[in-house]
C-alpha angles and dihedrals in degrees: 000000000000126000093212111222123233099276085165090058091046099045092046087049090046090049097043092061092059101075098125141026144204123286106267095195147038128197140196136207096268126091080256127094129218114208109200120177126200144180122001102351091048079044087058098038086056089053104041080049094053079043096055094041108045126090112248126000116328135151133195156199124204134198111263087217133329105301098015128096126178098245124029090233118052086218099054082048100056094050085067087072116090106257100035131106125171137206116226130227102205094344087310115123105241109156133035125218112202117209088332098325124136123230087266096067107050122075123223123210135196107204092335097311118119101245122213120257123209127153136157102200099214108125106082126353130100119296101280095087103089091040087065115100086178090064106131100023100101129109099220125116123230113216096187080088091066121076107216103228096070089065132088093191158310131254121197113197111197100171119057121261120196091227095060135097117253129247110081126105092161107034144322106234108195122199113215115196136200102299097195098203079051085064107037119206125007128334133156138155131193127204143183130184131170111217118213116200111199091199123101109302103180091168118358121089112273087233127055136195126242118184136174145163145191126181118170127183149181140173127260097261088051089239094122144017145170125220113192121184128186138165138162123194141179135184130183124181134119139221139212122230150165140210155180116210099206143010112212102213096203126161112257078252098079094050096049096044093040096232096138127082090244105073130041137201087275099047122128111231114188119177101357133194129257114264094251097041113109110242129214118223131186119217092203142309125251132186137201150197121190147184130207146205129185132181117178123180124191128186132167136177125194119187128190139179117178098194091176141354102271094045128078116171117181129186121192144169144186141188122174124179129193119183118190133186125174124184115201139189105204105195108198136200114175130175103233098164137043116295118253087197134021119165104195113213083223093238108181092214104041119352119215134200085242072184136025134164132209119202112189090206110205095010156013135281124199127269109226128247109164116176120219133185117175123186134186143175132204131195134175123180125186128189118174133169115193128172116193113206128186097195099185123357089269105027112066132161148201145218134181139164121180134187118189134169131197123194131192112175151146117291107174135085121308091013095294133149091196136014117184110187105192117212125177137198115198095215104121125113082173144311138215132214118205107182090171091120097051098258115073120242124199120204115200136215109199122200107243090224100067103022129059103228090229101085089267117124116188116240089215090068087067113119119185116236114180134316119222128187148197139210114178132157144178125206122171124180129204124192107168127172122202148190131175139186136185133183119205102218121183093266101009152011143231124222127189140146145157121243137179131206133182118184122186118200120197123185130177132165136175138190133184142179136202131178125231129167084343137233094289096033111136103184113105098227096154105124099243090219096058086060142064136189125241142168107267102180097035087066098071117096109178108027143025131259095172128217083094115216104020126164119217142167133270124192142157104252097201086063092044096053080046096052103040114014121078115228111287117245133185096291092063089055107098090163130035119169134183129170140153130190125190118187115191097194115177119186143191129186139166117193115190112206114192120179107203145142126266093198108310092344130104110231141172131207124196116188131176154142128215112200108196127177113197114194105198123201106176119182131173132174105239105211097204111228107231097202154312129275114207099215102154148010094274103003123093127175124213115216120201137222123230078244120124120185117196113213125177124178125184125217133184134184133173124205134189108201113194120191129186117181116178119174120178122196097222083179133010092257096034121079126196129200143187126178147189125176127149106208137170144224119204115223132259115280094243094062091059092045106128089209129106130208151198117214121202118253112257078222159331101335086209082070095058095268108139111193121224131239132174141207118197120226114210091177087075121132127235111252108254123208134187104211124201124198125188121176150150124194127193115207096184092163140010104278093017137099149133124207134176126185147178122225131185124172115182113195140199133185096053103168114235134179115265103191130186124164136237154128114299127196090347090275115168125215117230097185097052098119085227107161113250082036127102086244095050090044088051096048085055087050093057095044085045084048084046074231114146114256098235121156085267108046096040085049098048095045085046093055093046083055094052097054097030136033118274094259102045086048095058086049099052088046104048086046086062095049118117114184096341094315150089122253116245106227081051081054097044084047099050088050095044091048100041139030124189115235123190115252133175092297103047103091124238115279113251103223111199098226139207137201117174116240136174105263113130141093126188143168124205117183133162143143132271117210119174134170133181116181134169122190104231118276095329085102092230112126142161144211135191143155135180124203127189121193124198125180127181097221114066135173110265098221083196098046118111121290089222102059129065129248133213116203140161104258124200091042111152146115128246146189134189116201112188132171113187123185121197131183150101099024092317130107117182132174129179118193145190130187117186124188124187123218116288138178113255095170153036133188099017117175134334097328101043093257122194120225117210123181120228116249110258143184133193132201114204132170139194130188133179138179120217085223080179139346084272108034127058130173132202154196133189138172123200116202100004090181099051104238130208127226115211127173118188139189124220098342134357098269088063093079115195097185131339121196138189109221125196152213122278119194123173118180115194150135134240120207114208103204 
């Protein structure tokens, strides 16, 4: 399955280009010695020291220098710290997970200030992101918008502080800026990188500029000072991928009797699966390759005026953009039809076809090129005003009001996230899928007539199918009020304060669908000269899609929906969304910090208690669906009413959040804690949605398909978790220590599906099989033509029905049969002529429906150990953690397909391993960052799938030479091994998404001036 690249070669290289290290100390011409230490080592130092000092558990990453931050991407830095784990985008990190929890439920800071969160995950990824109407309604920060020179430092908080804002269950991460009066006089730096991306760049340049700047000064009385950041940054590279867009989770019964719409009188069944065994089966394979761009602009600005010496005001601001646009060729094989082969692994918990085979007896289906572009634009902005009083040597204050926007919204043509222009060639006798490697490979046979032999497809043969869109966007607005107090006592302090915070959450999304040549259409009408040819399969590298050699189109779908598609208008819209949330949330807390002696020992005690009350209104504009067309086998389209219906719920909640933390210094270099904190974490916007919807069936419902439906519950509780943290930490030098910790969180409030089902809309089903229906008539003629009742067959003889009479319906479609089934190309014509629309004798669908309620307990524990060592001054260090993460509720891979599962996601252990080298002028660091498999997601599709996410580790370097005291320049290189990224379903075989991931390599230089 994987052609491993060669780590040994990456990591001597690596080594070998640590030979020396910076300077550590300086010394005058005095007796006395100055010890000054730079770079990594004087980065670590800062943070073992915030680790040491703080009360509970924090860790830490400091700036190695103005201007200079350990990793090129805040999110690839933070996974560094024990406890973090992080998801990528194109191989970019982008979300943290903290001690196994997911990006929703962490909170993320700037200075102290709870920032906003919006993100439409379009750009990479598998092909369920457009299908998501819940696309844009998460809580998690995405720190790929930050560039990270522009930060001093970051600050994760794993234990609860009273002080604090609410919302993380795993961590608070908080973001600390340039503070000019921090860093009195004048300093700037200037630097510059190119970025090569090793991916497929079919158009973009092969090097890309990165840029970035930071200049901070004050006068010479330290009264005021100025702080400017800028920084511009592009990427281009490319991945390739694969897919399968659904697992059916069906009984071995089905298979053996026949009774599913897989498998046929003349299949050949080897090795199959007991009656009661669940069976795998894939829906298709699809693979893609893609190409991306990426612009990102960062700008800050930090003003502050000292008038006296009690009185510090500051000013700042910050705007970040971060503009993505991905092109992908999706190059789809799908089984539309019973299998002539499956060969089942014989797996006890769920069997799989590790190999199946698809015959098109008489004729010829299409091989799939649908074109994708997906764009999006992301935009943060960030205004704060704070004055610092002390208002007696012992009395001070503080104030603070913040303002602060993000944006996630369309960026392609005609407004669009997403445009998929389907194209079709009808060139297939047949096709087979082994997944028995855990990456399914599709092996083609092409029909000589329409298809060269040689790998050359003629772009003549391209027939145009439907374009969808979809316009989806995220905007989330935070307006918060503060005021804080602290009073120095002899051996403590108390701390309290009143804040106000009022967040605004705005989704849409929008889907439509035109038809162009349709689903069967057989006349080519893609203009050649929108199109190219181009190698699929040649352009895998570590694993292996099969049909070696083949030659498929490339084109840019934004130019073909301009060229060939009318502009769309309500009819084409088949999903419309609209919700707001607005959460008031007013807080008060007092925390109480004595420093004392147990015995002989030092100690600190930090006690406190947060009291928030979080009023919820939640609206939405509800478009009412007005039917189903049945177009298709498998594909329905929902049509919607002019018809817009307002709802707006209210919900209110109230929390006391106690913390404790005690530490004792048994020694003066070991550190003892103990915590206690209850937090929350409020839950995803989606859950809170007032709407309620109506989702399209995946298929015929007389052949078992139940279609979904939701209700949204804006009366829902915050999870609410006590956390307990137990640690001990030896700092036995200066840039030295070992600490190992416990940690437990048990959690309530888990949010669970609570399902019913029921009519929705009125909306009538016109493919239910009911006796005295079209459907149910049809499914009488195929047992009376002893014909098996698959999607195609029950659909086109639906659709015959619906247009003939009965009998002359069973005669046209038994003088069609061949070998028991339908042609293809009678079957293409019969979708692309007639649709079945619903009609007074069709019955009611039953939507299986779910509202989400608070059902759930859990409890998650593990252990923290962390070490950071360097030898001396050799200037050789190291640095390494290990995590594990246990949860009591895991995902039943055996469990039924028709019930819903809760389960804890993000579950997983890690481990970092770094050795750094600094001296004479050199500072080195080679790093690796491992992951193990976790699960990311319950309940997918029709049968309830699990998705679980591969384990994966990643070796990166970086390297720079002090030239001068001024100039440095620098080289580093991000996945030297070339990873791979897989997710999978029930077993391994059921691959999700698998993705080959590249090298990146920049080479630059920074100017301190």
């Amino acid at each position: 399955m994987f052609e491993r690249k060669k780590l040994s070669g990456a990591v001597v290289a690596a080594i070998a280009s640590m030979a020396c290290a910076p300077q550590l100390f300086a010394q005058d011409n005095t007796t006395l010695e100055e010890v000054t230490v730079t770079g990594i080592r004087a980065s670590m130092e800062r943070a073992m020291d915030i680790k040491r000092d703080s009360a509970g558990v924090v860790d830490a990453i400091s700036a190695e220098d103005i201007g200079k931050f350990p990793d090129t991407n805040l999110a690839e830095s933070l996974q560094r710290i024990t406890g973090v784990s992080i998801n990528r985008v194109n191989g970019e990190g982008s979300e943290i997970t903290v001690r196994g929890f997911g990006p929703s439920f962490n909170l993320v800071t700037l200075n102290g200030r709870q920032m906003p969160t919006s993100n439409v995950s379009m750009v990479g990824g598998d092909q369920s992101v457009e299908e998501n109407s819940n696309a844009g309604t998460g809580r998690s920060f995405d720190f790929s918008n930050l560039a990270s020179e522009g930060v001093a430092g970051l600050e994760v908080y794993k234990t609860g502080r009273a002080s604090a804002p609410t919302g993380g269950i795993g961590a608070t991460v908080n973001i600390n800026t340039v503070r000019p009066l921090e860093n009195p006089g004048i300093q700037a730096s200037l630097g510059v990188k190119g970025m090569h991306d090793t991916g497929v760049n079919f158009e973009g340049e092969d090097i890309t500029p990165e840029t970035s700047g930071l200049f901070s000064w004050t006068n010479e009385e330290e009264t005021f000072g100025v702080a400017l950041f800028g920084s511009y940054q592009e990427r281009n590279g490319g991945t390739r991928s694969s897919t399968v867009n659904d697992w059916d989770i069906r009984t071995g019964a089905t298979i053996n009797d026949g009774s599913s719409e897989f498998v046929g009188n003349d299949t050949v069944i080897n090795n199959a699966p007991d009656d009661a065994q669940l069976v795998a089966i894939p829906k298709d394979s699809r693979y893609h390759v893609s190409t991306n761009e990426r612009q990102r602009t960062n700008a800050q600005l930090t003003m502050q005026f000292r008038p006296r010496e009690d009185l510090t005001l500051t000013a700042d601001a910050m705007y970040a953009n971060n503009e993505q646009t991905e092109q992908r060729v999706d190059q789809g094989n799908w089984f539309n039809a019973i299998r002539s082969e499956m060969t089942f692994d014989g797996n006890s918990t769920v069997a799989t076809p590790i190999y199946q085979y698809q015959d098109v007896p008489g004729d010829v289906k299409d091989l799939g090129l649908e074109q994708q572009l997906r764009s999006t634009e992301n935009t943060l902005e960030s205004f704060g005003f704070n004055a610092d009083w002390d208002a007696t040597d012992t009395l001070s204050f503080s104030f603070d009001a913040h303002t602060s926007q993000s944006k996630s919204n369309p960026n392609g043509p005609m407004g669009t996230s997403s445009i998929r222009f389907g194209i079709g060639a009808f060139v297939v006798d047949g096709h087979t899928l082994d997944v028995s490697s855990g990456f399914p490979v599709s092996d083609i046979v092409f029909n000589d007539d329409h298809y060269n032999g040689n790998g050359q497809l003629d772009a003549n043969e391209l027939a145009s199918s439907v374009v969808r869109t979809t316009t989806a966007s995220q905007e989330h607005q935070i307006d918060q009020f503060a005021i804080d107090g602290s009073w120095e006592l002899e051996n403590g302090r108390i701390d309290f304060g009143l804040s106000s915070i009022a967040s605004e959450m705005t989704q849409q999304n929008m889907r439509t669908t035109q038809t162009l040549g349709g689903w069967g259409n057989r006349t080519p009408d893609v203009p050649a000269d929108l199109v190219e040819a181009f190698c699929m399969t040649c352009m895998f590298e570590d694993f292996n899609p099969g049909s070696d050699g083949l030659t498929v189109y490339r084109g840019h779908a934004g130019e073909l929906y301009s060229a060939m598609v009318e502009p769309w208008t309500a009819d084409n819209i088949d999903t419309q969304l609209f919700n707001t949330v607005e959460e008031d949330i007013q807080s008060a807390y007092f925390q109480f910090t004595l420093d004392g002696e147990l015995g002989s020992f030092p100690t600190q005690l930090v006690i406190g208690t947060r009291f928030e009350q979080t009023d919820t209104n939640s609206t939405s504009l509800v478009y009412v669906p007005s039917g189903m067309l049945w177009k298709a086998d498998n594909d329905f389209e929902r049509k919607l009413s002019d018809e817009v219906l307002p709802v707006s719920l209210d919900g209110k909640y109230n929390n006391l959040l106690p913390s404790l933390d005690f530490s004792i210094d048994l020694r003066e270099d070991l550190k003892g804690r103990v915590s206690y904190s209850k937090t929350i974490a409020r839950p995803d916007y989606a859950a809170l949605f007032s709407s309620v919807s109506a989702e399209k069936p995946s298929g015929p419902t007389a052949l078992g398909v139940v279609p979904v439906g939701s209700r949204g519950n804006p009366e829902l509780l915050p999870l609410e978790s006590d956390n307990f943290d137990l640690s001990v930490e030896w700092y036995y030098g200066d840039s030295s220590y070992v600490s190992a910790g416990f940690y437990e969180k048990r959690v309530a409030n888990f949010i669970g599906d609570g399902k019913f089902r029921e009519p929705l809309f009125g909306l009538r089903d016109p493919s239910s099989g009911a006796p005295g229906t079209r459907s149910g008539d049809a499914l009488e003629a195929l047992e009376e033509l002893g014909v098996d009742a698959s999607e195609a067959h029950l659909f086109t003889m639906t659709a015959l029905i619906d247009n003939f009479s009965i009998a002359d319906a069973k005669s046209m479609f038994e003088a069609e049969l061949v070998d028991g089934n339908l042609p293809q190309g009678y079957v293409d014509q019969i979708l692309t002529d007639y649709d079945v629309v619903a009609n007074a004798d069709d019955p009611f669908f039953e939507f299986d429906v779910t509202s989400k309620v608070n059902n759930r307990e859990a409890k998650i524990h593990g252990f923290e150990l962390a070490a950071q060592h360097f030898f001396g001054e050799s200037g050789f260090g190291l640095q390494a953690n290990l995590t594990t993460v246990r949860g009591d509720v895991g995902f039943d891979n055996g469990a039924d397909p028709t019930a819903t599962q809760f389960a804890l996601l993000g579950l997983s252990d890690s481990a970092n391993l770094a050795f750094i080298y600094e001296n004479f002028g050199v500072s080195a660091r080679l790093a690796y960052n491992w992951r193990d498999e976790f699960l990311s997601q319950v309940n997918r599709g029709a049968s309830n799938n699990p998705v679980y996410v591969d384990e994966f580790g990643q070796l990166d370097m970086n390297i720079s030479y002090e030239v001068t005291d001024n100039l440095t320049v620098l080289f580093e290189g991000l996945n030297l091994t070339e990873e791979s990224l897989t997710h999978f379903g029930r077993d391994k075989s059921n691959v999700w998404f698998a993705q080959e991931l590249d090298a990146r390599y920049l080479i630059g230089a920074q100017y301190k001036f």
